[in-house]
C-alpha positions as CSV (number, residue, x, y, z in Angstrom):
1,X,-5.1,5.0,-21.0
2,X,-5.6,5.7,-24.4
3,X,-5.8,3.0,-26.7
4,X,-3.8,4.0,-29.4
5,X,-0.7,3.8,-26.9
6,X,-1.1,0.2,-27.3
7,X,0.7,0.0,-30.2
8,X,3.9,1.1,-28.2
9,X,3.6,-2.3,-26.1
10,X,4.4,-5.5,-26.2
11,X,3.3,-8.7,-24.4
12,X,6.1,-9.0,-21.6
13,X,5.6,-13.4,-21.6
14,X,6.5,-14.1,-25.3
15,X,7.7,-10.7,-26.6
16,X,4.6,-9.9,-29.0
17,X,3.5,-6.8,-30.6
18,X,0.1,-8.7,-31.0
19,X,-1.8,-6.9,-28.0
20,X,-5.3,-6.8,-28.1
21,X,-7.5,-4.3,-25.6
22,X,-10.9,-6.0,-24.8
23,X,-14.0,-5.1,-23.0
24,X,-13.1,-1.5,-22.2
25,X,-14.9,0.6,-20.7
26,X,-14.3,4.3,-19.7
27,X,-15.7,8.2,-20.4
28,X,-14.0,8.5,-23.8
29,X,-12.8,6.4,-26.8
30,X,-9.4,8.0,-25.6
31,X,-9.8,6.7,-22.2
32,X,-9.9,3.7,-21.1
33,X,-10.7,3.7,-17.0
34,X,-10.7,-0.9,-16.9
35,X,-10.4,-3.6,-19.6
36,X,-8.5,-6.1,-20.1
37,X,-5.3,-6.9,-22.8
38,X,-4.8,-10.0,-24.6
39,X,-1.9,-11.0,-25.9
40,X,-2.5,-13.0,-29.4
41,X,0.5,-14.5,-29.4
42,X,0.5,-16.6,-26.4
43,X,-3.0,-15.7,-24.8
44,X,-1.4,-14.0,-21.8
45,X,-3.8,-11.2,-20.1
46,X,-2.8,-7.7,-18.7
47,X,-5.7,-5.6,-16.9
48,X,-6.2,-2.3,-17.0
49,X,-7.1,-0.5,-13.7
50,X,-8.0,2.6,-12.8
51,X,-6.7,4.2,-16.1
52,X,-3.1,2.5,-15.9
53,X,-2.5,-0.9,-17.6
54,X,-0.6,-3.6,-15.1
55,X,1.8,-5.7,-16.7
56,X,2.9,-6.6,-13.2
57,X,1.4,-8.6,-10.1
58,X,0.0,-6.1,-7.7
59,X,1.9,-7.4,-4.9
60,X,6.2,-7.3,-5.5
61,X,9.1,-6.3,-4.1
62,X,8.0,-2.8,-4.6
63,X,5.4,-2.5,-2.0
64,X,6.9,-0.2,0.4
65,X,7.2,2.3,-2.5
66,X,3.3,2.1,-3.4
67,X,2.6,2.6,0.5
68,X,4.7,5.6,0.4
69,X,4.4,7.8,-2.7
70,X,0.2,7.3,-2.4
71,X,0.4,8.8,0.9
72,X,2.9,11.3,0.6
73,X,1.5,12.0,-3.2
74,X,2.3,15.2,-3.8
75,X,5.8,16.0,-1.3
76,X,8.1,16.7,-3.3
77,X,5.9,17.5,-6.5
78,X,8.1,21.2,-7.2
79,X,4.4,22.2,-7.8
80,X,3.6,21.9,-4.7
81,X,6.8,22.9,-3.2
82,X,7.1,26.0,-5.3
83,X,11.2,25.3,-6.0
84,X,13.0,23.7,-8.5
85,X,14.6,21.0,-6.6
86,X,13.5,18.1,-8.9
87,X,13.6,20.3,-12.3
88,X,17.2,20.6,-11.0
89,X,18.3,17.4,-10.3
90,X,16.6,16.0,-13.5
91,X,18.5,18.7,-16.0
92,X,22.1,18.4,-13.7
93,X,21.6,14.5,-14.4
94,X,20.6,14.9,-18.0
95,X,24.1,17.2,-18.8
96,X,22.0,20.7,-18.9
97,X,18.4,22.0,-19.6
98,X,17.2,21.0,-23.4
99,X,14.5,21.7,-26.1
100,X,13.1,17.8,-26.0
101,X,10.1,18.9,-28.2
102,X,8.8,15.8,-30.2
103,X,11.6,13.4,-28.6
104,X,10.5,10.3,-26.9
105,X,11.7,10.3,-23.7
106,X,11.3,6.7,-20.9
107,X,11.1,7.1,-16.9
108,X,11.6,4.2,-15.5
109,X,10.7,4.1,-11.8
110,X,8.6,7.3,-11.9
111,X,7.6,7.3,-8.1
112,X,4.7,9.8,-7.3
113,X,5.6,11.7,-10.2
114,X,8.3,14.6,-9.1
115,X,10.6,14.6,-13.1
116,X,7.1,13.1,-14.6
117,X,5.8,16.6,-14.4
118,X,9.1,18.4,-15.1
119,X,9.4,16.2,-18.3
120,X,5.8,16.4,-19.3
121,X,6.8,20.2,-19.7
122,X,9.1,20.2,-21.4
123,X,8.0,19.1,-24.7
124,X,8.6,15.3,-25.0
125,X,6.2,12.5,-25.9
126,X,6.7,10.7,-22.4
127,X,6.2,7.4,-21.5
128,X,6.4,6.3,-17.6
129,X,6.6,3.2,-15.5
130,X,7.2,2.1,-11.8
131,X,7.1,-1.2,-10.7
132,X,4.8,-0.2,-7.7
133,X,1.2,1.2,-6.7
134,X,3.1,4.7,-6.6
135,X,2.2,4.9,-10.8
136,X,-1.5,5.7,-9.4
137,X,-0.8,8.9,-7.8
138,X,2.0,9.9,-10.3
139,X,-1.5,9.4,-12.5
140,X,-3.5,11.4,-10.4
141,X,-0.8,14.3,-9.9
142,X,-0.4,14.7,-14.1
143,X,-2.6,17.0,-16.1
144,X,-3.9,14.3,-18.9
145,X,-1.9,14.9,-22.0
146,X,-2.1,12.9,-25.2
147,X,2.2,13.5,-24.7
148,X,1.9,11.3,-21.6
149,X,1.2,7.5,-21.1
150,X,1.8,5.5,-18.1
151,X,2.0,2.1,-17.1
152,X,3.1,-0.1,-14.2
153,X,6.1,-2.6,-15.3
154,X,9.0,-4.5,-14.5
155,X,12.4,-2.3,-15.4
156,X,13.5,-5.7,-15.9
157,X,11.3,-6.8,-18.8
158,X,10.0,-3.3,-19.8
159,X,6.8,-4.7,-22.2
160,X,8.1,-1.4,-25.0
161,X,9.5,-2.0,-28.2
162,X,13.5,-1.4,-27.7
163,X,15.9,0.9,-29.4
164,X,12.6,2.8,-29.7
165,X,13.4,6.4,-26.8
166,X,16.0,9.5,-27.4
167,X,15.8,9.4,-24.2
168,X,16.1,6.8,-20.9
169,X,16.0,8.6,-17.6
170,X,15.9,6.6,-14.4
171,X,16.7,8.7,-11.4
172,X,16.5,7.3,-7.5
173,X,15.7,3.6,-8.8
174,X,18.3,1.4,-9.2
175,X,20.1,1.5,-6.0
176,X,16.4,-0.5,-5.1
177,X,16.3,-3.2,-7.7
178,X,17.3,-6.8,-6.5
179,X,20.3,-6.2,-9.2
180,X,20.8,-3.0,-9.8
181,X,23.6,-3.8,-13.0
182,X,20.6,-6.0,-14.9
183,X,18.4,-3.1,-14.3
184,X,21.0,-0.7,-15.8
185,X,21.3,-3.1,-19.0
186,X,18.0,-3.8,-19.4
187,X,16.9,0.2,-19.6
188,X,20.4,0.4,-22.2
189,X,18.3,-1.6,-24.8
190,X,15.5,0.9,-24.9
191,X,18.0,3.5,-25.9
192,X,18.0,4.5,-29.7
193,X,21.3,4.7,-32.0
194,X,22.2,8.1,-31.2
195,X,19.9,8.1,-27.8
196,X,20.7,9.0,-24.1
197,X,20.7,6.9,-21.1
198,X,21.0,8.5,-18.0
199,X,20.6,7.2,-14.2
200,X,21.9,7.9,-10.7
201,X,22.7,5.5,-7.7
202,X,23.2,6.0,-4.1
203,X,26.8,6.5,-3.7
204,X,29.3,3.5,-2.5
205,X,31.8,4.7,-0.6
206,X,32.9,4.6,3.4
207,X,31.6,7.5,4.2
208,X,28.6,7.0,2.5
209,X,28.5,3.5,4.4
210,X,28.5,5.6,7.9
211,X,25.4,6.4,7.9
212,X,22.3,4.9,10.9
213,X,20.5,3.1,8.0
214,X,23.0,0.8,7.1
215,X,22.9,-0.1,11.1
216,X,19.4,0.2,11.7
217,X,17.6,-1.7,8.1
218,X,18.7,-5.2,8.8
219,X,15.6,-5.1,11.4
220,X,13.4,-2.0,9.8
221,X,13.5,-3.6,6.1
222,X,11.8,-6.8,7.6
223,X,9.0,-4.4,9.7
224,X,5.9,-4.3,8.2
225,X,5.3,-0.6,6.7
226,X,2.2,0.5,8.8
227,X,4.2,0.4,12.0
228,X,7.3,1.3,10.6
229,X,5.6,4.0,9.5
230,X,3.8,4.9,12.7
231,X,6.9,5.0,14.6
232,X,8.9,7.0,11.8
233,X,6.3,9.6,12.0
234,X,6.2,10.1,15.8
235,X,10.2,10.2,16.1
236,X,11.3,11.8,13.0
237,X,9.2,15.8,13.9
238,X,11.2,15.9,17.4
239,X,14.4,15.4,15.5
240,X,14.4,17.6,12.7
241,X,15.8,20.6,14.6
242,X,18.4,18.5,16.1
243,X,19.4,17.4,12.4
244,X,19.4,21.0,11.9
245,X,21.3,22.4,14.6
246,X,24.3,19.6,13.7
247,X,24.2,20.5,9.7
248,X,24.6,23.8,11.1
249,X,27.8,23.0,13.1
250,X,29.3,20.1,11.0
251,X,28.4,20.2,8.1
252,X,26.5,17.0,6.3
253,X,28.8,14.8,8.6
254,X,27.0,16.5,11.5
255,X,23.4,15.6,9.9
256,X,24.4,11.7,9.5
257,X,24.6,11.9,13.6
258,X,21.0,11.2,14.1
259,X,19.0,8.8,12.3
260,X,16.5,10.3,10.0
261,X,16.8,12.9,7.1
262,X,16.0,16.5,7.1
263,X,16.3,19.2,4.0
264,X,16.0,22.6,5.4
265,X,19.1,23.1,3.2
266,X,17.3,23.2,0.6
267,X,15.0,25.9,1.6
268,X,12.1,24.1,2.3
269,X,9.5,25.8,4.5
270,X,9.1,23.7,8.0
271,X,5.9,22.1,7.5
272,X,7.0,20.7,4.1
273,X,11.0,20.4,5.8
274,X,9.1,17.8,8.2
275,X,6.9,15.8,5.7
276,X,10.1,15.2,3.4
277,X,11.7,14.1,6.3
278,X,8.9,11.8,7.1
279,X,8.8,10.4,3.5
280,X,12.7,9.9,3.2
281,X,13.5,8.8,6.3
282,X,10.8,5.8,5.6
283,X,12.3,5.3,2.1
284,X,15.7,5.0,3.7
285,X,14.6,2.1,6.0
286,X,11.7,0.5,4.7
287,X,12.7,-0.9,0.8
288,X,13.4,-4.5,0.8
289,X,17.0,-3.5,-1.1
290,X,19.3,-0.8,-1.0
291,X,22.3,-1.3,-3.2
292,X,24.6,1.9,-3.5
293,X,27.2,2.4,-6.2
294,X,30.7,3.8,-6.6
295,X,32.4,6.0,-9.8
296,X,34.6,3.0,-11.0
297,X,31.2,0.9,-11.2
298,X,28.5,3.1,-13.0
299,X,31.8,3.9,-15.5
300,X,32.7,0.2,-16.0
301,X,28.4,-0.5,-16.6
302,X,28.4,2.0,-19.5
303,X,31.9,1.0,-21.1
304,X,30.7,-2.7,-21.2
305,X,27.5,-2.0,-23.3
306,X,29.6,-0.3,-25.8
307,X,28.0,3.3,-25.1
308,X,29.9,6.4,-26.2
309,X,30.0,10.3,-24.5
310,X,30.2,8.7,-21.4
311,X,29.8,11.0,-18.1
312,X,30.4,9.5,-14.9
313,X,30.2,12.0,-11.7
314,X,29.3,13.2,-8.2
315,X,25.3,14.0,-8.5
316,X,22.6,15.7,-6.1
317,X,21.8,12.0,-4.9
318,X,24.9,10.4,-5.3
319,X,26.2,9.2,-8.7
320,X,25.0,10.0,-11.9
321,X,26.1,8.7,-15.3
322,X,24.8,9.2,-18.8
323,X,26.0,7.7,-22.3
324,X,25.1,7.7,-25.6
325,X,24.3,4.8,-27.9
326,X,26.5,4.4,-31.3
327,X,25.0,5.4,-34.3
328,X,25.6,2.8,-36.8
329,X,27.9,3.5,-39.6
330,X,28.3,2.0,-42.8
């Protein structure tokens, strides 16, 4: 980390700005690779490990995520894919690609890092949580950039200074919180007057409800992840071309027959068509909550907080909403 992004934070027990970095140590004045920060006004402590300060305990809710984006770090990275599926999703969720040079722009829930590395390019001054072990490789898969601090925190007491970003973004995240409406509020007050929040959810709906998961994660949510690993990655290969061969016939109904996730349609070459099914197909069972969302609802979150230019829709991973905050007027 580099120190001088301290100033950004504050102490996520009592609310201070009075943060303190102590016996740091690392290959630069600019970064800082362990230490430890000290909150002055109520004595709390906060290491910093492996770069990345940790205002969270490193076990949580959030495991299964850690397990997942460190071993399948780079997946769907559209660097290493070579196509813009995330640079899509993130600009169709954001209303249309925009100039965000010297905006300040939050990701909340940054995974591995896929819209980390599409918004590091585009200009912004971005800052970067998840709640999980995954902000290690998202750290490890982004060119160091003084334009680019990262963290791991609770989207429920982010430890920022709010009313303080242009820009929220929180994309494939709340559908996995324990309350997916307090996370929503809770990014709304990092939003500036005249700032954007945008998010997306899994979709609520009874079709979307038809799907093997909803049968299958009362027992694989409660597995531990190694084996449920182990057994997604032996049965998922055998099944891609099945997956296929139904798409093919029936559509995304067909796809939904058989238990896993495949994305050929998205032009992936095979090897990588396989290793996104391995990775999705775990996310889909292993998280300890999966709370999908319907139009009514994601409309009804941003009417209540009083946001205006609200647009509620259909998205590439379900529903996607994005509102503006009021700018005050005399």
């Amino acid at each position: 980390m580099n120190p001088a992004r301290l100033e950004q934070h504050v102490c996520p027990a009592c609310r201070s700005n009075r943060l303190v970095l102590k016996n740091a140590e690392g290959p630069a004045p600019d970064r800082v690779e362990s230490g430890v920060i000290e909150c002055g006004g109520c004595g709390a402590t906060y290491p910093v490990v492996r770069g990345l300060p940790r205002f969270v305990p490193a076990t949580n809710y959030a495991a299964s995520f850690g397990f997942q984006w460190n071993r399948h770090a780079r997946t769907q990275l559209d660097s290493h894919s070579g196509l813009p599926i995330s640079h899509d999703r993130l600009w169709a969720a954001i209303g249309g690609k925009a100039d965000l040079t010297g905006q300040r722009v939050l990701e909340a829930g940054s995974g591995a890092g896929r819209f980390t590395e599409v918004l590091a390019a585009s200009g912004a001054d971005v800052t970067t949580f998840d709640y999980s072990s995954a902000v290690d490789a998202n750290a490890a898969n982004q060119a160091p950039s003084p334009r680019l601090h990262l963290f791991q925190g609770d989207i429920f007491n982010i430890p920022l200074a709010e009313a303080s970003f242009d820009k929220v973004i929180c994309l494939g995240v709340l559908q996995h919180t324990p309350d997916p409406e307090a996370a929503f509020r809770s990014l709304a007050k990092y939003v500036k007057p005249g700032g954007q929040l945008v998010v997306d959810a899994y979709t609520r709906n009874f079709a979307a409800l038809l799907q093997w998961k909803y049968v299958l994660r009362p027992i694989t949510r409660r597995m531990r992840k190694e084996p449920l690993y182990r057994l997604i990655e032996v049965v998922t290969p055998p099944l891609v071309p099945v997956a296929k061969f139904l798409r093919r016939i029936a559509g995304r109904l067909g796809a939904r027959l058989v238990p896993i996730v495949e994305y050929s349609h998205l032009g992936l070459p095979p090897a990588l068509n396989v290793q996104w099914a391995i990775l999705d197909t775990f996310d889909m069972y292993s998280p300890a909550h999966d709370h999908p969302q319907s139009l009514e609802t994601l409309g009804r979150w941003f009417r209540e907080i009083g946001f205006e230019d609200i647009d509620v829709r259909p998205g590439l991973n379900g529903v996607v909403g994005s509102g503006r905050r009021p700018v005050a007027r005399a």
